[in-house]
LOVO-130072 format. One line per field, with one value per residue (C-alpha): residue number from 1; y, z, x. Coordinates in pm, whole numbers, padded with zeros to 5 digits. Example, Ala and Ser with C-alpha at 12.3 -4.5 7.8 and 13.67 -1.06 7.14 Angstrom:
BEGIN
num <- c(1_2)
y <- c(-00450_-00106)
z <- c(00780_00714)
x <- c(01230_01367)
***
This chain:
BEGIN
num <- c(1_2_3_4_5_6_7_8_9_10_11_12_13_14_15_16_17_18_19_20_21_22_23_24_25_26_27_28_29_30_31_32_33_34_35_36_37_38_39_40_41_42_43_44_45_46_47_48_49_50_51_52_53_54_55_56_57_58_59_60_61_62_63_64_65_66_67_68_69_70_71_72_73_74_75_76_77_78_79_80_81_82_83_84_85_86_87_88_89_90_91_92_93_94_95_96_97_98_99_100_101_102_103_104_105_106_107_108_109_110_111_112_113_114_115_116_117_118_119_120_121_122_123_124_125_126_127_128_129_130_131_132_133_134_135_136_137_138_139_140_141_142_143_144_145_146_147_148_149_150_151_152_153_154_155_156_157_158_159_160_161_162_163_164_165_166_167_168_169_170_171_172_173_174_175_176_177_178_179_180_181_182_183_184_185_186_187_188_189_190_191_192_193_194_195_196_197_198_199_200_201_202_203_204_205_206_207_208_209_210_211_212_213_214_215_216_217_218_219_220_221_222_223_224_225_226_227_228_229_230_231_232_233_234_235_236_237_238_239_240_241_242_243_244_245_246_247_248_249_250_251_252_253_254_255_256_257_258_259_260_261_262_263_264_265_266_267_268)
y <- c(-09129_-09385_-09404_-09608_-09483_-09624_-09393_-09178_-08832_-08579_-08808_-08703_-08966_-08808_-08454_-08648_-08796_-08514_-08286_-08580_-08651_-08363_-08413_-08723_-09018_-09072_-09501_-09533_-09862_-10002_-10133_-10130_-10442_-10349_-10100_-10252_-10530_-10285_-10206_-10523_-10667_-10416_-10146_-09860_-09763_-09629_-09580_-09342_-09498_-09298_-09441_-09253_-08976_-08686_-08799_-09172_-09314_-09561_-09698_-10087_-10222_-10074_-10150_-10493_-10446_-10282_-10606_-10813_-10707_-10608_-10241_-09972_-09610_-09351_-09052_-08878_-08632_-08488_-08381_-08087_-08267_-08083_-08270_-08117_-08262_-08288_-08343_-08336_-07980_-07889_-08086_-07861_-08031_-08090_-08341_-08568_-08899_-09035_-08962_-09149_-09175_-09429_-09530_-09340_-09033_-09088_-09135_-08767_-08671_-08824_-08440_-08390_-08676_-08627_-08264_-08419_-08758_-08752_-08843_-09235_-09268_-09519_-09704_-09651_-09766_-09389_-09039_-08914_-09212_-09143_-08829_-08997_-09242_-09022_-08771_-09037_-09236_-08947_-08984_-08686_-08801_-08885_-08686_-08795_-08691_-08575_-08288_-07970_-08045_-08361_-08099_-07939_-08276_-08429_-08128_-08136_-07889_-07809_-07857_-07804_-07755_-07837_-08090_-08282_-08301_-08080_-07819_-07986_-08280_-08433_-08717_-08867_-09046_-09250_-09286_-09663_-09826_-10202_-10157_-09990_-09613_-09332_-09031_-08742_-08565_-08917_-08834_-09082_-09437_-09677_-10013_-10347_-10588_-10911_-10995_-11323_-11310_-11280_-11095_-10728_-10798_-10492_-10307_-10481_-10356_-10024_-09992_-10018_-09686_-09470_-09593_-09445_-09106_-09201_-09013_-09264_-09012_-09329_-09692_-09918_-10268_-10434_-10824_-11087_-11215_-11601_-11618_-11517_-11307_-11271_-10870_-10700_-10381_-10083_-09776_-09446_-09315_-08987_-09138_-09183_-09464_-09386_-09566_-09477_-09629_-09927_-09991_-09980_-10204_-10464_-10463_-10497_-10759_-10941_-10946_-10968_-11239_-11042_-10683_-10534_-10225_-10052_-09751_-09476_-09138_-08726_-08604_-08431)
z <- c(17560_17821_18190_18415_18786_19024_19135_18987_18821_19061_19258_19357_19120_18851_18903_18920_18612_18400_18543_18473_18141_17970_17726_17846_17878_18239_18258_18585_18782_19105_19240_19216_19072_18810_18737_18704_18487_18220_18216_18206_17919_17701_17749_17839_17778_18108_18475_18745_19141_19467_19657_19998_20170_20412_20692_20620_20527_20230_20068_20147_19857_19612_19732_19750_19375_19234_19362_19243_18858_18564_18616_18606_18755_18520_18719_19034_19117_19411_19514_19778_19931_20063_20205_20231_20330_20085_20098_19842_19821_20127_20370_20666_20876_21200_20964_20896_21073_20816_20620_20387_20170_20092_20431_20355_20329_20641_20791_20723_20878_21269_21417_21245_21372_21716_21679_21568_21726_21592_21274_21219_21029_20694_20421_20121_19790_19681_19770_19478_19457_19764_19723_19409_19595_19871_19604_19341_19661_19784_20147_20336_20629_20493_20330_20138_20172_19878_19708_19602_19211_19358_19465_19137_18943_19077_19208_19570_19819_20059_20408_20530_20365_20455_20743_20687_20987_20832_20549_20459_20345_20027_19826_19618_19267_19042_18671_18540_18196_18164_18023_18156_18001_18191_18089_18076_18387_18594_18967_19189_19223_19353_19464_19688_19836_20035_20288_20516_20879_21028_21220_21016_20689_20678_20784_20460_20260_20429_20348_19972_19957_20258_20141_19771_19959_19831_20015_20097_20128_20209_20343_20486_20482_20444_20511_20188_20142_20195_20388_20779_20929_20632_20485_20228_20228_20019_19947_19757_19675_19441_19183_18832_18593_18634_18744_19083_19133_18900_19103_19448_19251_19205_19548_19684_19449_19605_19978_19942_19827_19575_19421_19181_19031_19016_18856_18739_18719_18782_19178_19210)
x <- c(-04632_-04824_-04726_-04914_-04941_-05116_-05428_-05689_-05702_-05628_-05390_-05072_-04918_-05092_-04953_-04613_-04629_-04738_-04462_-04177_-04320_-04489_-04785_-04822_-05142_-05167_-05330_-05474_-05466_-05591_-05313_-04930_-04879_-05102_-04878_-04561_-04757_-04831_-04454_-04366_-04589_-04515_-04875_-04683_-04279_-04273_-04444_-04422_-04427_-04421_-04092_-04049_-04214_-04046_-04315_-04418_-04094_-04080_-04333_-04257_-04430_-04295_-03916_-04001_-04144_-03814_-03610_-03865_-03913_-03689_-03704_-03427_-03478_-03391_-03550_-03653_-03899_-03961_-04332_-04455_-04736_-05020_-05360_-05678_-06022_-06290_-06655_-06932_-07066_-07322_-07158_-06942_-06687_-06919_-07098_-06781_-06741_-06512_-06223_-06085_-05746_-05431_-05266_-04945_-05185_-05357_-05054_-04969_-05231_-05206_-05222_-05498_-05684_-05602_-05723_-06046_-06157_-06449_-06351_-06223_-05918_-06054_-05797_-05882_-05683_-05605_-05639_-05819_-06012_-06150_-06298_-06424_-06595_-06693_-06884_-06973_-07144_-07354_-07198_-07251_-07080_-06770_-06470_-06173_-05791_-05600_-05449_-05632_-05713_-05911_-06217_-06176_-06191_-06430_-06660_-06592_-06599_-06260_-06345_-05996_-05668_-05323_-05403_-05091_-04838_-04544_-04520_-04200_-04405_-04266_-04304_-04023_-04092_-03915_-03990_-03932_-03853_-03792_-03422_-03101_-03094_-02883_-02981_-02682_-02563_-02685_-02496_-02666_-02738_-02962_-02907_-03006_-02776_-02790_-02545_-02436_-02565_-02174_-01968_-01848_-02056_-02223_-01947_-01711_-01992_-02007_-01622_-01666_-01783_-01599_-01270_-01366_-01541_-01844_-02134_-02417_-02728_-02965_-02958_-03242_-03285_-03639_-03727_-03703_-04044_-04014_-03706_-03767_-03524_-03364_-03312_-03220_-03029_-03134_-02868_-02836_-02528_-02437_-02232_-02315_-02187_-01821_-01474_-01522_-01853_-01788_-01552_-01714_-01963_-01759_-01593_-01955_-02017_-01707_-01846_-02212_-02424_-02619_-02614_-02860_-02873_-03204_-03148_-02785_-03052_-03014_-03007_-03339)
***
């Protein structure tokens, strides 16, 4: 089977996808979009997207990409995330003035750069691809950011390992198809929902759930793109596709001014 990710081999994406769907043909794109394209015109059954991280918190664009497209979540997967820093082979640390990786990567890192001010903080589209670029470019003052099997792939050295901010440093993923399919033993739900800007709103919708006992284990809201000031509200709960939480569904559906589903999947 095809999944699309977004990132190349050795990226933490990768590792997720082959461990949430075995014996599979990882396609590697640029961007994110890119990725849910190939889902949605048909190039690959399924893709696998990083959603939220233990130290970075979610990752924005691809919430705003799950409201935006047909998609429906039919797992989770959650990643231990450990960073290291990795140079072409030859170079030692005292030679790095650069390091490079995905934002959300760098952003696991801050101690690490304050430990070491020498060495600038630089975006880069992925973390694998970076110490693909970094060796592939012959830059001997520079390093990339990225898991372990990312030295290994692409003939790197390790100049330091475990560099991000907290050992309890996870990502969590969610594998995508285009159409609704709950897979057995499906305990938890996600969801997005708009609401008026009046008095109590939030705490009507709030009600639909505690008056059932149904445990919320997340809730954010992000801005709608194209209407300032405007949010959206985004909300876990662990319920599957029963009574109960067809129920609070519909109740929901009764006080807000939209609710869609994004995915019925298995608690990881």
């Amino acid at each position: 089977m095809k999944v699309a990710i977004q990132g190349e081999q050795g990226s933490f994406s990768h590792e997720a996808a082959r461990k949430m769907v075995p014996g599979c043909t990882v396609v590697s794109c640029a961007r994110s979009i890119e990725v849910f394209d190939q889902l949605e015109s048909g190039r690959v059954p399924v893709i696998v997207i990083p959603i939220e991280n233990t130290l970075a918190g979610t990752v924005t664009e691809h919430a705003d990409l799950l409201l935006a497209r047909e998609v429906f979540i039919q797992r989770e997967f959650r990643l231990r995330i450990v960073h290291s820093l990795i140079a072409i082979r030859g170079v030692k640390k005292t030679d790095v003035r650069r390091a490079l990786s995905h934002p959300v990567a760098l952003d696991q890192c801050r101690d690490f750069f304050r430990k070491n001010p020498q060495i600038q903080a630089t975006p880069f589209y992925d973390t694998a691809g970076s110490v693909k670029h970094v060796i592939e470019s012959g830059m001997r003052d520079s390093a990339g950011i990225a898991g372990k099997h990312a030295a290994s792939v692409y003939k790197g050295t390790i100049l330091a390992a475990g560099i991000e901010d907290d050992k309890r440093n996870f990502t969590r993923f969610f594998l995508l198809r285009k159409r609704r399919k709950i897979l057995p033993r499906a305990n938890k739900t996600s969801i997005a929902f708009g609401l008026k800007n009046v008095p109590g709103a939030l705490h009507k919708a709030l009600r639909v759930f505690a008056d059932r006992d149904i445990s919320l284990s997340k809730i954010e809201s992000r801005p709608i793109r194209g209407r300032p000031w405007e949010y959206v509200f985004y909300a876990d709960f662990l319920r599957g596709d029963d009574k109960l939480a067809r129920g609070a569904l519909l109740q929901l559906g009764a006080v807000a001014d939209m609710v869609k589903v994004l995915g019925v999947y298995p608690a990881a």
